[in-house]
C-alpha positions in Angstrom: -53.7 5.5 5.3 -53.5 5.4 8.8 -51.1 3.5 11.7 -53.8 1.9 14.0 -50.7 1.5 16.5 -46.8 1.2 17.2 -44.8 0.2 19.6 -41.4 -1.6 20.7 -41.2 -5.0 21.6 -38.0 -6.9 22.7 -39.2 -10.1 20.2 -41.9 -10.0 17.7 -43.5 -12.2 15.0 -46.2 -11.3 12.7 -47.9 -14.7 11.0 -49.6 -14.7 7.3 -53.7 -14.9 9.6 -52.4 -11.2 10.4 -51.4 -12.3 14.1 -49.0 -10.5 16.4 -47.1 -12.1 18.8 -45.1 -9.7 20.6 -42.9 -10.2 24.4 -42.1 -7.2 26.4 -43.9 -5.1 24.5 -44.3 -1.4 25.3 -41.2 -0.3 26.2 -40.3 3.2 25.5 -36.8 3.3 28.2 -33.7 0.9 28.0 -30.5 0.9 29.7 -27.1 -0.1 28.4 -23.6 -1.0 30.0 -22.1 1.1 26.8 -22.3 3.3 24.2 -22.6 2.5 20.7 -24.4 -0.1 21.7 -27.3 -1.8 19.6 -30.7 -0.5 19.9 -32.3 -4.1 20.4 -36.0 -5.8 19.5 -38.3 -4.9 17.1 -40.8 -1.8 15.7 -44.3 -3.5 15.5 -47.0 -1.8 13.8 -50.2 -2.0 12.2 -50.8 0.1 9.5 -54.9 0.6 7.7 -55.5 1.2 3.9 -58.8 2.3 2.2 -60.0 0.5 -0.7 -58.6 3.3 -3.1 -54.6 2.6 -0.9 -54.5 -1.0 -1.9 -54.8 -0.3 -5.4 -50.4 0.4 -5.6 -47.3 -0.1 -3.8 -46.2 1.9 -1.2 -43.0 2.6 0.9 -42.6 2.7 4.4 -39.9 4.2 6.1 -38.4 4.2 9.4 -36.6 7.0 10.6 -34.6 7.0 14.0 -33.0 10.8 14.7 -31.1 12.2 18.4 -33.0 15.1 20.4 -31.0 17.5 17.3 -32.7 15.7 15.0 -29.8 14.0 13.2 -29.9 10.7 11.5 -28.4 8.1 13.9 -28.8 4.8 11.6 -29.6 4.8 8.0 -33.3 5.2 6.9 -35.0 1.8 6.9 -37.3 1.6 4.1 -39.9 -1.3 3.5 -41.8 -1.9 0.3 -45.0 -2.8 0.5 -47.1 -4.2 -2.1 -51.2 -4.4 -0.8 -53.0 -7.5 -1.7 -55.8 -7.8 -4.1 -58.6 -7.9 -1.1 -62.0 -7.0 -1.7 -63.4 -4.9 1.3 -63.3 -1.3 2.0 -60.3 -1.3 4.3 -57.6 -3.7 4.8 -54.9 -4.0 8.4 -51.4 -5.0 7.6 -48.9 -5.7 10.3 -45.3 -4.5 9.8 -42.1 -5.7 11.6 -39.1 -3.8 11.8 -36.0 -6.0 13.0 -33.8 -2.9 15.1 -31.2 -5.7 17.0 -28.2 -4.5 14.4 -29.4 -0.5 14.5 -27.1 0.9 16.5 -27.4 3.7 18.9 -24.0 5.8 19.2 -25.0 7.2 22.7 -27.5 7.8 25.8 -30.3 9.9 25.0 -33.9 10.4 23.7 -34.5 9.2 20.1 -37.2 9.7 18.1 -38.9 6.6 15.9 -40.2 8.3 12.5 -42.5 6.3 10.5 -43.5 7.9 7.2 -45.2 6.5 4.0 -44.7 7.3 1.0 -42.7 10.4 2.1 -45.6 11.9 4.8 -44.6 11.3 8.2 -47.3 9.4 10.0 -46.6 8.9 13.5 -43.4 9.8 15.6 -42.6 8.4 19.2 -39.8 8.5 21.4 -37.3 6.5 22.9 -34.8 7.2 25.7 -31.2 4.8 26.2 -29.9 5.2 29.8 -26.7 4.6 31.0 -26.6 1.4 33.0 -28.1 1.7 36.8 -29.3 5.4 36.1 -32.6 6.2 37.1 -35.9 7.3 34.9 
């Protein structure tokens, strides 16, 4: 099982023809007038499973820690049950919706997305106090 690619996007909709429509994609800084604040947009992602995968459920989670590596927000956890393709590999696009996560102050943050309990890919995000500079 792999993660083909993720990233944040400010909106994003996935349709059942496995399309992604994503706007203002990419982003990887924000900046906020205060602190908590919500952490805004969406986690897009597209995740690849072998022939053997699709065979069960699985369960992806989301994980968003501070530069200690504390929990900020509860784990987000998404079940996902493969569908009955034939093929040797089948691409499924995941949404996460982060507008009510919320982030308790500026900083780096690191996105944690596991399945089944193996972390898988881990990227990071900063929040910036309104008008500083990257």
């Amino acid at each position: 099982m792999d993660i083909d690619f993720a990233f944040l996007a400010n909106y994003a909709e996935a349709t059942p023809n496995g399309l992604v429509t994503a706007v203002g994609a990419g982003w990887d800084n924000a900046w906020r007038t205060n602190y908590p604040t919500a952490f805004g947009g969406y986690l897009v992602a597209r995740l690849t499973l072998t022939r053997q995968e699709m065979s069960h459920a699985h369960n992806v989670e989301l994980d968003i820690v501070d530069a200690d590596g504390n929990a900020t927000a509860p784990r987000i956890s998404m079940p996902i049950e493969p569908p009955s393709t034939p093929g040797a590999r089948l691409n499924m696009n995941l949404l996460f919706d982060l507008r009510g996560v919320v982030v308790p102050n500026a900083g780096s943050y690191n996105l944690e997305l596991g399945i089944d309990g193996r972390s898988l890919k881990s990227f990071a995000v900063t929040f910036n106090a309104e008008g500083q500079t990257v």
